[in-house]
C-alpha positions in Angstrom: 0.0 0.0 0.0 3.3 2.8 0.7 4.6 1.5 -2.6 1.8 2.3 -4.1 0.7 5.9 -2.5 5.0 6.3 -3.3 4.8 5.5 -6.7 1.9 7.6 -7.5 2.3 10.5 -4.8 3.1 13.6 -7.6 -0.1 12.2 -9.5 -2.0 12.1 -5.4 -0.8 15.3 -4.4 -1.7 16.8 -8.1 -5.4 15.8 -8.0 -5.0 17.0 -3.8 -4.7 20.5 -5.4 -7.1 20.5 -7.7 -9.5 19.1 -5.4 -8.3 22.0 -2.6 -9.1 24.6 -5.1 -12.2 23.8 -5.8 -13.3 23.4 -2.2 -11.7 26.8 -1.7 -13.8 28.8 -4.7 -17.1 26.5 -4.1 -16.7 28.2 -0.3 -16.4 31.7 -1.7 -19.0 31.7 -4.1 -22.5 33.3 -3.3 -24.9 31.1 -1.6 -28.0 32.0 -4.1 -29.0 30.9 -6.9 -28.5 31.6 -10.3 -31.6 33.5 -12.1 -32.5 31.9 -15.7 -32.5 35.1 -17.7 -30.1 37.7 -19.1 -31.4 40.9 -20.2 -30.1 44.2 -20.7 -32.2 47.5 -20.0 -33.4 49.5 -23.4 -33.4 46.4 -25.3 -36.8 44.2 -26.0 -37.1 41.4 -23.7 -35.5 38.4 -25.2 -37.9 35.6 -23.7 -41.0 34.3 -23.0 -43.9 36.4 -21.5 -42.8 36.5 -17.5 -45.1 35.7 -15.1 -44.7 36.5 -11.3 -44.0 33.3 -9.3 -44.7 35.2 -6.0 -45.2 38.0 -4.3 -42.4 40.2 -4.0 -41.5 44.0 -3.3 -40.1 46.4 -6.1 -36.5 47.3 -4.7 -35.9 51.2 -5.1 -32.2 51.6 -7.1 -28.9 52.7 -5.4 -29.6 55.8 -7.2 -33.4 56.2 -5.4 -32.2 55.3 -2.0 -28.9 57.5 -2.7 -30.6 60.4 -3.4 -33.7 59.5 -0.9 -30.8 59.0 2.2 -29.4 62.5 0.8 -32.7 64.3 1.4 -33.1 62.6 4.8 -30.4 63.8 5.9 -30.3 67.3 4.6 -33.5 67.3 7.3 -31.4 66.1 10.0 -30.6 67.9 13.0 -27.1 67.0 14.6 -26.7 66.5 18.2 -24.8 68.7 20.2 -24.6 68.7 24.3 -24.3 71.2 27.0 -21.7 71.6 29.4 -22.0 72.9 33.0 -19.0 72.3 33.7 -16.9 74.3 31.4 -18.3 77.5 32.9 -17.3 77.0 36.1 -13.8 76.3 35.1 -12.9 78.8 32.9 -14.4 81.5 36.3 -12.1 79.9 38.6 -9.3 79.6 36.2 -9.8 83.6 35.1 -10.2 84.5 39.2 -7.1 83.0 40.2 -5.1 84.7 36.9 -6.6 88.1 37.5 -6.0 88.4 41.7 -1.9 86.8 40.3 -2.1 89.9 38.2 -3.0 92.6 40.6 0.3 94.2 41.5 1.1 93.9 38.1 -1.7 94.8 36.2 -2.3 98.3 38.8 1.5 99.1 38.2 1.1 99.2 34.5 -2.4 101.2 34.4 -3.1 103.5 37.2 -6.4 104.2 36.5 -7.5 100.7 38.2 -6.9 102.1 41.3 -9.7 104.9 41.1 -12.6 104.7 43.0 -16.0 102.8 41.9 -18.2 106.2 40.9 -21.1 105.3 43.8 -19.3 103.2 45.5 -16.1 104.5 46.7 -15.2 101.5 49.1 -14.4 99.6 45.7 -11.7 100.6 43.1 -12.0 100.1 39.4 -9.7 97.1 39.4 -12.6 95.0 41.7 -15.2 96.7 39.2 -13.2 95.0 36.0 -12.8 91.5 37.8 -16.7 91.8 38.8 -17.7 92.8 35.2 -15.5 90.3 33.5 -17.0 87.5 35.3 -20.5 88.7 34.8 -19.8 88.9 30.6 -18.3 85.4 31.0 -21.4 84.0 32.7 -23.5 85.5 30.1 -20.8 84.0 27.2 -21.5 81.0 29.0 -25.2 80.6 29.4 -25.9 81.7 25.9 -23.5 79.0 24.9 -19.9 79.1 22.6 -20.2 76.1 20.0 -17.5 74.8 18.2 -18.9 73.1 14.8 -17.1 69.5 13.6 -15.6 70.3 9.7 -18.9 68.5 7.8 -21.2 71.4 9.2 -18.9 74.6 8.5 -20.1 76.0 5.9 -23.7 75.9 6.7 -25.9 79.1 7.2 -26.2 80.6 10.8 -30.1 79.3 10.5 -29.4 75.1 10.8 -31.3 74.0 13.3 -29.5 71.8 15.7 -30.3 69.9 18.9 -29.0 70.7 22.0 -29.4 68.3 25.2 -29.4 69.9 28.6 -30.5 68.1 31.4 -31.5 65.0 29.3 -34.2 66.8 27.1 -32.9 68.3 23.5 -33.7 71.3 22.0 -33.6 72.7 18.8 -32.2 75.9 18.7 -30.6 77.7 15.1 -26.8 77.6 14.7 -26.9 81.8 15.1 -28.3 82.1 18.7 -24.9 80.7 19.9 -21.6 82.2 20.2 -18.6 81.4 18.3 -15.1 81.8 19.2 -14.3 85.3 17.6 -18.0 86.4 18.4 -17.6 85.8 22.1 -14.2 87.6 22.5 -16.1 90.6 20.5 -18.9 90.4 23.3 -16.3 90.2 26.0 -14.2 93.3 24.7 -17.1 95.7 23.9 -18.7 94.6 27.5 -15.5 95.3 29.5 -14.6 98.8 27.3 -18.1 100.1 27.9 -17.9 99.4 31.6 -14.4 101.5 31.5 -15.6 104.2 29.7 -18.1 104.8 31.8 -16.5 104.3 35.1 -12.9 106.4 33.9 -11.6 108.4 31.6 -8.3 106.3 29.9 -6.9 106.7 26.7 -8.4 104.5 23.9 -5.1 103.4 23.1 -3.8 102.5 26.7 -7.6 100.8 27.1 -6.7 98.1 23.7 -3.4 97.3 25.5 -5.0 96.7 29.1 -7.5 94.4 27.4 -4.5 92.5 25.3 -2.7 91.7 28.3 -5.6 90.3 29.7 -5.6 87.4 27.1 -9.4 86.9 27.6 -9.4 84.3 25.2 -7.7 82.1 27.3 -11.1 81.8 29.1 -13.1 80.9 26.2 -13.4 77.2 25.5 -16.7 75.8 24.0 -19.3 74.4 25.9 -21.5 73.4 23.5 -20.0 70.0 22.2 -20.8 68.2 19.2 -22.4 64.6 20.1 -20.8 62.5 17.4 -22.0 59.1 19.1 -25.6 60.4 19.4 -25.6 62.5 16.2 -24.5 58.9 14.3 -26.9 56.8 16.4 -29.9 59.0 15.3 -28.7 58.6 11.5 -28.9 55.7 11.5 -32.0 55.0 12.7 -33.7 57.1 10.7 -32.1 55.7 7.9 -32.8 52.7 8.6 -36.6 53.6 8.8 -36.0 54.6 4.9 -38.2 52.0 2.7 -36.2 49.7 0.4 -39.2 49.0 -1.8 -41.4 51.2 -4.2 -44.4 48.4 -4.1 -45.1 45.1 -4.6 -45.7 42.5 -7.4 -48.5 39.9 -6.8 -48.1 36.6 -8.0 -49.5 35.2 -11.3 -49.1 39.4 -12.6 -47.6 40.0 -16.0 -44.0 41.4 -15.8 -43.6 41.7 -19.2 -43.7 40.5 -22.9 -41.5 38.8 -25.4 -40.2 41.5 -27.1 -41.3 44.2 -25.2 -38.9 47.4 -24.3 -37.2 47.2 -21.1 -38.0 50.8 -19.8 -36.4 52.3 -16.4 -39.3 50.7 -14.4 -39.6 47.2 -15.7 -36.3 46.8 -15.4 -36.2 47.9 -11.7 -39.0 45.0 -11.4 -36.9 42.6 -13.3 -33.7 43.4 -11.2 -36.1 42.7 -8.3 -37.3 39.7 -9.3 -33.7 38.6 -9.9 -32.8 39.7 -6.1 -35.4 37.9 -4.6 -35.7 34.9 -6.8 -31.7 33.8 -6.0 -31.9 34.8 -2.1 -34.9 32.7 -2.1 -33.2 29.6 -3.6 -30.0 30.5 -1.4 -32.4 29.3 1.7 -33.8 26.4 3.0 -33.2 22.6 1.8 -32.6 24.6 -1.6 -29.1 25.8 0.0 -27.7 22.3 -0.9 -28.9 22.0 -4.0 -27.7 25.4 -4.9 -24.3 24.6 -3.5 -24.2 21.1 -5.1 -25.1 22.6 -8.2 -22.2 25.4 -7.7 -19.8 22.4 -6.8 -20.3 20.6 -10.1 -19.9 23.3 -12.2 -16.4 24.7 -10.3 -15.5 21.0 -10.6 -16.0 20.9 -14.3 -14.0 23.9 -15.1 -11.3 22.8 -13.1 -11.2 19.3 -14.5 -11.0 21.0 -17.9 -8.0 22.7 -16.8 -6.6 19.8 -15.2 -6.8 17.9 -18.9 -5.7 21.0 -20.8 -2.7 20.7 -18.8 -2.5 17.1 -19.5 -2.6 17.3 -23.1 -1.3 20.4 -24.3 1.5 21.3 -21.2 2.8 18.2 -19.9 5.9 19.8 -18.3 3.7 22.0 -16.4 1.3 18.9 -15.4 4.3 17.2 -14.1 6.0 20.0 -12.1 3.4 20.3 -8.7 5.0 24.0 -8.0 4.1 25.0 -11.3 0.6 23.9 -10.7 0.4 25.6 -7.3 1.3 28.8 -8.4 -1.5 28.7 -11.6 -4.6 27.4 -8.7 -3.2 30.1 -6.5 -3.3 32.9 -9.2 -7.3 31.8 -10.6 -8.4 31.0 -6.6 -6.4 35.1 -5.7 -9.0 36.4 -8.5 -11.8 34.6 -7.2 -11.4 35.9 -3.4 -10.9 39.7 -4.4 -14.3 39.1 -6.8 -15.8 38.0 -3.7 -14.7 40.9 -1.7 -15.6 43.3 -4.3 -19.0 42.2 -4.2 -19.6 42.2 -0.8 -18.4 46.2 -0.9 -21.4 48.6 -1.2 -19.4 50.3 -3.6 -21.1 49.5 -7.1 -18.4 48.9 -10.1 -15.7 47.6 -7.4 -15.3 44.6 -9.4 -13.7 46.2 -12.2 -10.7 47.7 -9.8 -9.9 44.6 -9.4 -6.6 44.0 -11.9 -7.5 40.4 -13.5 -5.2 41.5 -16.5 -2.7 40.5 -13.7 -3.0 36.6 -14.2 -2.3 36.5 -18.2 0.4 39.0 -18.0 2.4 36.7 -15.1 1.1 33.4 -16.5 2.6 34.6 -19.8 5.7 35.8 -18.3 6.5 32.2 -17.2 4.4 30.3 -19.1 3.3 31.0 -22.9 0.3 32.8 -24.5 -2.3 29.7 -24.7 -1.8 29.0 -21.3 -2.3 32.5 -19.9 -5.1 32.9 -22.3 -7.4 29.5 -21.2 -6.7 30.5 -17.3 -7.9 33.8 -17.9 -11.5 32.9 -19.4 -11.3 30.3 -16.7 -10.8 33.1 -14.3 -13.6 35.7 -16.0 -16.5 32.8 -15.8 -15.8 32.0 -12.3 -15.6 35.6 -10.7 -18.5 36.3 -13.5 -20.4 35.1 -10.5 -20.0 38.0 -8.0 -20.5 40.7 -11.1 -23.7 42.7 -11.0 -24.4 42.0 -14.8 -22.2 38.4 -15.7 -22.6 39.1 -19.3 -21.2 42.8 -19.0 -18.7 41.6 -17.0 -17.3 39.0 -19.6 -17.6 40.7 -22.4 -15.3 43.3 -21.4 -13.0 41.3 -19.3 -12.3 38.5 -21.7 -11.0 40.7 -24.5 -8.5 42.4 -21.8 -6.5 39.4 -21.5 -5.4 39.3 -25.2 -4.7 43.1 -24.9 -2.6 41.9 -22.2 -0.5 39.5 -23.2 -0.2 41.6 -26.7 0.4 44.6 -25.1 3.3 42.6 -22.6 4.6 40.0 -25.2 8.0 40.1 -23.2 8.6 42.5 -20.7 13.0 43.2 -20.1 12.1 47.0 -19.0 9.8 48.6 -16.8 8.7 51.4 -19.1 7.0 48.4 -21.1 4.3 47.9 -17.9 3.4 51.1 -17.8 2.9 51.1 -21.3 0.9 47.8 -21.1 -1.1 49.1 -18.2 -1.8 52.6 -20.4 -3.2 50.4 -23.6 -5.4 48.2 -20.7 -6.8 51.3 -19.3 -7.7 52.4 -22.4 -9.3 49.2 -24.0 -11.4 48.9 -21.0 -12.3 52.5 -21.6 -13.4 51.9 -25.0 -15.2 48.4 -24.0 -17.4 50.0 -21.7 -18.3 53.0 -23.6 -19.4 50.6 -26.5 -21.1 48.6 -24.7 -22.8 51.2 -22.3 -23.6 53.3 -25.7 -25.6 50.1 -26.8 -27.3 49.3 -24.1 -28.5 53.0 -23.2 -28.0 54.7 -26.1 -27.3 57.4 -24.4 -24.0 59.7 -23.2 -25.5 60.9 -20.0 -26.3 57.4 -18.7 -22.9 56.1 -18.6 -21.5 55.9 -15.2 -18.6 58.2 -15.1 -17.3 56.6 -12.0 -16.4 53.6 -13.2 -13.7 55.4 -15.6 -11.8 56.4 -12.3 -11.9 52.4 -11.3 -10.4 51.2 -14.8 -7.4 53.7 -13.9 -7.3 52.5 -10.3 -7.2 49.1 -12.1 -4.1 50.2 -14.5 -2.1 51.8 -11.4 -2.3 48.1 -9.4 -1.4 46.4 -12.4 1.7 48.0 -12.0 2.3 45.3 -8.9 3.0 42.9 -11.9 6.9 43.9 -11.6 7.1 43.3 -7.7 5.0 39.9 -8.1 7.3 38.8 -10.8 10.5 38.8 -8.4 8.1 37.3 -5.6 7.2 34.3 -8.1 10.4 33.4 -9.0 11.8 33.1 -5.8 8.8 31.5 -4.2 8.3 29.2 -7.4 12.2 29.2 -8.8 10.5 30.4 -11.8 12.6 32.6 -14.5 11.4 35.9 -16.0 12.9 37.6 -18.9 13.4 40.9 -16.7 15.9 38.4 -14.5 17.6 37.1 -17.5 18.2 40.8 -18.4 19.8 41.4 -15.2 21.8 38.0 -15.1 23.3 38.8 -19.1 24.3 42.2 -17.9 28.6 41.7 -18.3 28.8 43.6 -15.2 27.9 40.5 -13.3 30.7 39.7 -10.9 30.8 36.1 -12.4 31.1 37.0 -15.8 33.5 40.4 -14.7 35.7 37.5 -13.5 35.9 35.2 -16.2 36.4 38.5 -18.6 39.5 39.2 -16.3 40.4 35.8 -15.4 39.7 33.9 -18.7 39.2 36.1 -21.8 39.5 33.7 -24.3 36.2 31.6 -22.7 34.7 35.1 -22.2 34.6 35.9 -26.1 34.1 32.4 -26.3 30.7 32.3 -25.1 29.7 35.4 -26.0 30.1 34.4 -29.6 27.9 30.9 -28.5 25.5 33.1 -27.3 25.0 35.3 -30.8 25.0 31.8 -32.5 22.5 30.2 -30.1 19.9 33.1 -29.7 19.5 33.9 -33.7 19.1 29.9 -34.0 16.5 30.3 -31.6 15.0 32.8 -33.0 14.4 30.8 -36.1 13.0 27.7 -35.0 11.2 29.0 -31.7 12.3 29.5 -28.0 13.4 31.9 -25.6 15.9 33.5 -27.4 16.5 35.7 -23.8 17.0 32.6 -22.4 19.2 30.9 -24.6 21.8 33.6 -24.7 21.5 34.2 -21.2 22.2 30.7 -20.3 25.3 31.1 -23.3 27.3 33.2 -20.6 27.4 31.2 -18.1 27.9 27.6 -19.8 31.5 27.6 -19.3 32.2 29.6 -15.5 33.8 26.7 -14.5 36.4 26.9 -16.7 37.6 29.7 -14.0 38.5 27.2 -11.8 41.6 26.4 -14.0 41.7 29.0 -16.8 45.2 28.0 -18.1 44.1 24.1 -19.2 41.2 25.5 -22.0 43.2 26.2 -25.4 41.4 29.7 -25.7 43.2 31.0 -22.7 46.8 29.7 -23.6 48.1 33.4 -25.0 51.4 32.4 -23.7 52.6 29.6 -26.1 52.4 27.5 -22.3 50.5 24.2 -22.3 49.9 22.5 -18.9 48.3 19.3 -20.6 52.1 18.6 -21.6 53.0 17.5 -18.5 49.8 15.2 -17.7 48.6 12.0 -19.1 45.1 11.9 -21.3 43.0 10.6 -18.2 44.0 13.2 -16.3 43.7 15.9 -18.9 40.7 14.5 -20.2 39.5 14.8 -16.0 40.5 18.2 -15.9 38.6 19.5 -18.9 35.3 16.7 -18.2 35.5 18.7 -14.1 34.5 22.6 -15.8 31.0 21.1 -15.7 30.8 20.0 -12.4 32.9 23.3 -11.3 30.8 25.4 -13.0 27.5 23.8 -11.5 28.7 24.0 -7.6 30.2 27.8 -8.6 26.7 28.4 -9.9 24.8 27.2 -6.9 27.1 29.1 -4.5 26.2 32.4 -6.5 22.4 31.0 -6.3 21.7 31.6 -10.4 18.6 30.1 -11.1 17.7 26.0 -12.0 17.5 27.1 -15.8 20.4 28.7 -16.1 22.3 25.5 -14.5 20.8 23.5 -17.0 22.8 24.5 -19.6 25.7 24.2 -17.7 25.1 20.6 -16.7 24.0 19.7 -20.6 26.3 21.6 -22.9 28.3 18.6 -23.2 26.0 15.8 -22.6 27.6 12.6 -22.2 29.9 13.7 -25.3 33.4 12.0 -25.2 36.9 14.6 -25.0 37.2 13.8 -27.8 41.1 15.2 -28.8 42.2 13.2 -25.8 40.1 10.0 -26.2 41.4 10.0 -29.8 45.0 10.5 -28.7 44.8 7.8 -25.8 43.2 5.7 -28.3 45.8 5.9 -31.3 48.7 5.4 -29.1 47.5 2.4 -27.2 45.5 0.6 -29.8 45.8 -2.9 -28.0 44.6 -1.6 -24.7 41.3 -1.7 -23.0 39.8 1.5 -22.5 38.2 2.8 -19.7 35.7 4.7 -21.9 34.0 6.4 -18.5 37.3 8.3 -18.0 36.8 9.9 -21.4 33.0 10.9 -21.0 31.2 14.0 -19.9 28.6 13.0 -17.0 25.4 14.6 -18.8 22.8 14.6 -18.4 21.8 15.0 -22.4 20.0 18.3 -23.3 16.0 18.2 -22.6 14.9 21.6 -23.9 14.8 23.1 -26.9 17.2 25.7 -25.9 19.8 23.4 -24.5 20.0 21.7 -27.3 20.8 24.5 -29.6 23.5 25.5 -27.1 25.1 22.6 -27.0 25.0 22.5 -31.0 26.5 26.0 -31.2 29.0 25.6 -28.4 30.3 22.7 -30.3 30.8 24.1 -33.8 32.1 27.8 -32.4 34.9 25.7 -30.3 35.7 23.3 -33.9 35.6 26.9 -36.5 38.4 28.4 -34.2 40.7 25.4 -34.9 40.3 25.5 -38.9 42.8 26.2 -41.3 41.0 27.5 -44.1 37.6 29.2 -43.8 36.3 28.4 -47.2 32.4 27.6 -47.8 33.1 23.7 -48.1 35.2 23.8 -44.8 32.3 25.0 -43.0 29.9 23.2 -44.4 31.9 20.4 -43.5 32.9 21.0 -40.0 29.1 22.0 -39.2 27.3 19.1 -41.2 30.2 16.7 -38.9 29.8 18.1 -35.5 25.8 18.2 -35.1 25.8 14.6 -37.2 28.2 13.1 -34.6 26.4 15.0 -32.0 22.7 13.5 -33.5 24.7 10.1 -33.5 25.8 9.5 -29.6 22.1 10.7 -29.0 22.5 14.0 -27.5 18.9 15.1 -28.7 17.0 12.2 -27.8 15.6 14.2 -24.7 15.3 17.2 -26.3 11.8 18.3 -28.1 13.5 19.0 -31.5 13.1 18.1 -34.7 15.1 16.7 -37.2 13.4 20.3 -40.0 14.2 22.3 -37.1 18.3 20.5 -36.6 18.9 21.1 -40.1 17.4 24.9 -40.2 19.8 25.5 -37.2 23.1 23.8 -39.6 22.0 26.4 -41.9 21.8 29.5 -40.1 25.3 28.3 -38.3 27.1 27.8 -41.8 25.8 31.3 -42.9 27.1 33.3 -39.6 30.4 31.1 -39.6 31.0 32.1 -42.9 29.7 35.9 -42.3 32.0 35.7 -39.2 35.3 34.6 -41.2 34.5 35.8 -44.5 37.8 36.7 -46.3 38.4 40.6 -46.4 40.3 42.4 -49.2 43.9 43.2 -48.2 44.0 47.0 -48.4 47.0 48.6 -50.6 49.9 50.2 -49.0 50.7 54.3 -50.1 53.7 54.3 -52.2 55.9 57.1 -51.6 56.6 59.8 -54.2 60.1 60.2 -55.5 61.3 64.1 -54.8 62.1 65.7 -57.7 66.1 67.5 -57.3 
């Protein structure tokens, strides 16, 4: 039984994940059912005559109960509270500042200590302190209100309610004071009651009133009630009506082919409300969620075989099939969420452009392409109008993986998000032009969420770094970066071994126009071209396109051990490659640029001077394994001939011909491409190309005269 769970645990844990994913969407899906009808307001009604099944109420429109709330409220009295408190504060606060003062205030203005005209026992300082707190008790007991930033700008006439001892009154916004106006009240107050009690200089009188900072003892005391004023909003609207009437069972909605006006239409959408929250209840739940189960199920079992058939490296590899159920089950959540926002249109913020653009990235076109109308028709589900919703969403994922064939810079997203933002644009005008005929009913808004929708698309370049280091997946912006020379690896072997540096930059040239031809990742083939031979640094000085010097250390060694020394750059160049962490594809071609090829020159040589021996053939023989992609296999084709060219003697047509036709024959031979998904059309276009830059490359040049010098005349 292990054996068997062993043996088949990638195909176990594949159908696991496919079975998770749908559990995962059938749980975020609406609990309702589905109404049977599609219609679109201002067209004829496309069915038969409907007949009410039941009674149910006509739902007013987010527009009605918009503008309905608006009104309500524009009624509504905010709550505001009195406080006794603040009063008696701000007296005892201003009666201890003013007796500090005294000495002070009587040395700086004389006049304060006249007598009180009528009542000589008190000076005019006493008079002041008496009159100041009397003008503050008035302040108070009229009120000072301090208004929250939403009621600002209304007119002094707002009615407001004011609760004072438990009962609430409503009062208008101008019988209260406001800062400024109870500092004016305060200063007029306190200069009449001077004038009339001395005579002081109108000048000296301003200053006396500045230094006593009266201001200080202003604070408001009527408060604005934000828990109250929010409680009492809501309950009145939640007294608001959600219906505009009600539909009797067995009554005529409307007939085939009849216009679907404003009203019927608000009587279909409430038919549709009420007919799918009625078979989201009850014993019908199941039946709705079985029925939601089998169709999930079905598209994901269509994916499953699409994989299986048309991307069997995909099928096999279980990250690669995580990452695409986590990208289409991501869409499906944030549909959910949108739809559970009050917000109408939030769906399309929502940047599903995001899946075909990544899928592509790693992937290829038809891949992207069938996961993202596998994506549309299950988030379809949580869009107001399904059929709006795919039509205009199903077209954006072309225009996305058009618009972002490859992406190597960053000003190509913005440009792909741009051309998104405005196909959407012009999607939704179409289709809102058809379906109302009319400029002024398009919905305005919803042009601010397609831009919100470009600007998060622009998360696709952070996402892609996250992928490939969560997935080990390779993007072409990484190979970019990794085929920069500045690289410290290849900045080494430039410095340490120039010969293999030109060496494989000329492979890569070769390699990439090859793939170019047949079909590939050119990016990737070049890219992986660099780095072929880095192990080579470990002993520079053995590789013939190092040895400037004339010096050649295989002199001194016997053919197994030079034959071990040059077989070892591939196993050098893998461990140097995993200690600088390059990616699995880029090792790839290191391990398979030889494939279990023979060295040959010193196989040969062992060979011809011991013909009677036994050979250990194993000493001889690269470790592999054979090339398995497309792009490996042209590598290992160019690497081959750009190492024989440099070791002709003549570079006539014939020669190359020759020394091409040879090397990828022998190569074809030892079955080197058995692994690899080539052909033998695509083999011989790739001999072709080679012979035509070989002989572009070493093409003879014309030898350029020399300037014979003119004999002086005596």
């Amino acid at each position: 039984m292990l054996d068997t769970i062993r043996k088949y645990s990638i195909a176990i844990n594949r159908i696991v994940l496919f079975l998770a994913a749908v559990t995962i969407v059938t749980y975020f899906f609406p609990r309702q059912g589905k109404f049977g009808y599609e219609y679109t307001k201002g067209k004829p009604w496309p069915h038969s005559t409907l007949i009410a099944p039941f009674d149910f109420p006509i739902y007013k429109t987010q527009a009605e109960l918009k503008a309905e709330r608006e009104k309500t409220l524009s009624d509504f009295y905010p709550y505001f509270r009195y406080n006794e408190e603040v009063e008696h504060t701000q007296l005892s606060l201003f009666e201890s500042d003013f007796n500090s003062a005294r000495l002070r205030l009587i040395a700086k203005y004389p006049f304060l200590t006249l007598p009180l005209q009528g009542r000589p026992e008190y000076d005019i300082f006493s008079g002041v302190r008496s009159q100041i707190k009397r003008l503050l008790t008035e302040t108070y007991n009229k009120g000072i209100i301090t208004l929250p930033e939403e009621y600002q700008d209304r007119p002094s006439t707002m009615i407001i309610s004011v609760v004072r001892d438990n009962f609430a009154e409503r009062n208008e916004l101008g019988e209260f004071y406001n800062y400024p106006s109870a500092y004016q009240h305060l200063t007029k107050g306190l200069t009449s009651y001077i004038n009339q009690r001395a005579t002081v200089n109108h000048r000296t009188l301003e200053q006396f009133i500045d230094d006593l900072q009266l201001n200080k003892y202003l604070q408001s005391n009527i408060v604005y009630d934000e828990g109250r004023t929010e409680q009492e909003k809501e309950r009145i609207l939640a007294d608001i009506s959600l219906s505009s009437g009600v539909v009797l069972s067995g009554q005529r909605i409307i007939d085939t082919g009849e216009l679907i006006t404003e009203e019927s239409g608000k009587i279909l959408d409430s038919l549709k409300s009420e007919y799918e929250s009625r078979l989201g209840k009850g014993t019908s739940h199941y039946i709705v969620l079985l029925g939601q189960a089998l169709l999930i199920a079905m598209l994901f079992t269509i994916v499953y075989y699409f994989l299986f058939y048309f991307r069997r490296d995909e099928f096999k590899n279980l990250k690669s099939i995580s990452f695409l159920l986590i990208l289409v089950v991501v869409m499906v959540i944030f549909a959910q969420l949108a739809r559970n926002s009050t917000e109408q249109g939030l769906i399309y913020i929502i940047p599903f452009a995001i899946l075909p653009i990544i899928v592509r990235i790693f992937f290829d076109s038809r891949l992207a392409f069938f996961l993202h109308v596998t994506t549309i028709l299950l988030s379809a589900s949580f869009a107001p109008n399904s059929f709006e919703f795919a039509i205009i969403q199903i077209p954006i994922g072309l225009v996305a993986m058009y618009s972002l064939y490859r992406m190597t810079r960053r000003s190509q997203l913005v440009r792909a998000a741009i051309l998104i933002v405005l196909s959407y644009s012009v999607l939704y005008t179409g289709l809102k032009l058809w379906q109302e005929g009319d400029f002024t009913r398009i919905d305005y808004i919803m042009y601010r969420n397609l831009a919100i929708n470009g600007g998060l698309l622009l998360l696709v370049y952070p996402l892609i770094y996250i992928f490939e280091k969560l997935f080990g997946f390779l993007s072409d912006v990484t190979l970019v970066e990794l085929s920069d020379t500045n690289h410290p690896i290849l900045r080494r072997l430039a410095e340490k071994a120039p010969g293999t540096f030109q060496h494989s930059i000329q492979v890569g040239n070769l390699a990439q126009e090859a793939i170019y031809v047949i079909g590939g990742n050119p990016m990737l083939v070049r890219t992986g071209a660099m780095y072929h031979d880095i192990g080579k640094l470990m002993a520079p000085l053995y590789f013939t396109e190092n040895q400037t010097s004339g010096i050649n250390p295989h002199e001194h060694l016997s053919y197994e051990e030079s034959a071990q020394i040059i077989i070892s750059h591939v196993e050098n160049g893998v461990k140097m490659a995993h200690k600088e962490k390059l990616p699995r594809q880029i090792i790839d071609f290191i391990e398979t640029h030889h494939g279990t090829m023979k060295a040959k020159y010193f196989y040969n040589m062992y060979v011809n001077e011991r013909p009677d021996d036994e050979v250990d053939v194993s000493l001889f023989c690269y470790p592999g394994p054979t090339p398995f992609t497309k792009e490996t296999a042209v590598l290992m084709m160019a690497d081959s001939v750009e190492a024989a060219s440099r070791s002709l003697k003549s570079y006539s047509d014939d020669e190359i011909d020759r020394l091409v036709e040879n090397i990828i024959n022998s190569q074809i031979a030892e079955n080197q491409f058995i692994d690899a998904p080539i052909t033998f059309k695509e083999i011989n276009t790739v001999k072709d190309l080679f012979k035509q830059k070989l002989k572009n490359i070493y093409h003879a040049r014309i030898e350029y005269p020399e300037l014979k010098k003119k004999k002086q005349r005596l």
